[in-house]
C-alpha positions in Angstrom: 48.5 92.9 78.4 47.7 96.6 78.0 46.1 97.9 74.7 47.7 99.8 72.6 47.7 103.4 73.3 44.0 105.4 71.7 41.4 107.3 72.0 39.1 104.5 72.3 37.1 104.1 75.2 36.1 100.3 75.5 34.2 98.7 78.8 33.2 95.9 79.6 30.4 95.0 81.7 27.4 93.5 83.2 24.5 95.3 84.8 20.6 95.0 86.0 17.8 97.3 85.6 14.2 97.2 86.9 10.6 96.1 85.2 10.3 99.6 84.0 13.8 99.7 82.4 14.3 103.1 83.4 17.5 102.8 86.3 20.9 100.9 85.8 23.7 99.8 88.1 26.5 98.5 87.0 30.2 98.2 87.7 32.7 98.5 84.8 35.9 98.0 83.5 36.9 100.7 80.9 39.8 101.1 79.2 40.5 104.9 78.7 43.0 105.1 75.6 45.8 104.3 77.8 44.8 102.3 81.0 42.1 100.3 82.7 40.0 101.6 85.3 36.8 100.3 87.9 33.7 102.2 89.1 30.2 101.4 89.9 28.2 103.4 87.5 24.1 104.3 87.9 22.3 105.4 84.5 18.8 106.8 84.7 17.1 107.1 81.8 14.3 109.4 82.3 15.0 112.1 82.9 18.3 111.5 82.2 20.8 111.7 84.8 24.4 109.4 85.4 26.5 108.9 88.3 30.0 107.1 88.7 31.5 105.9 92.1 35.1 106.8 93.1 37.3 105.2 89.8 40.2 102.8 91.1 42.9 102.1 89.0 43.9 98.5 88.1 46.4 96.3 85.9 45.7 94.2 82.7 45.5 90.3 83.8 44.0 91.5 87.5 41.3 89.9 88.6 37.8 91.8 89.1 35.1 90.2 91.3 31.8 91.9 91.4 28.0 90.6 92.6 24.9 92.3 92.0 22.2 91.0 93.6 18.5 92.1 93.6 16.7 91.6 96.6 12.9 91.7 96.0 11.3 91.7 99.0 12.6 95.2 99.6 13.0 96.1 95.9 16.8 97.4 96.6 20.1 96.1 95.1 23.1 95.1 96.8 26.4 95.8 94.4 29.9 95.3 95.7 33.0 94.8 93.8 
């Protein structure tokens, strides 16, 4: 069920950053005041810079499957939703 109509922004979501806690990647699920949304979002922290994938609309009681996976060897991510 959709929430009520707002100017809340509310997202949940999980996400992974490196040792030096200075880089997320994340996908999320925000709800925008009057419908939910999906993106893949990447947060740097310093210096500060953000960057959101292409934002897909989608229905309250869909089903989201995501995977983040950190591959060490090569100190890259794989993210796919």
């Amino acid at each position: 069920e959709d929430a009520k109509s707002s100017r809340a922004f509310y997202s949940p979501w999980f996400g992974m950053d490196p040792d030096d806690n200075l880089n997320l990647i994340q996908p999320v699920n925000p709800w925008g005041g009057s419908s939910w949304s999906m993106y893949t979002e990447y947060f740097q922290w310093s210096p500060t810079s953000n960057s959101n994938s292409r934002s897909y609309s989608v229905l309250a009681g869909q089903t989201l499957q995501g995977l983040l996976e950190y591959n060490e060897e090569n100190d890259e991510y794989l993210l796919s939703q």
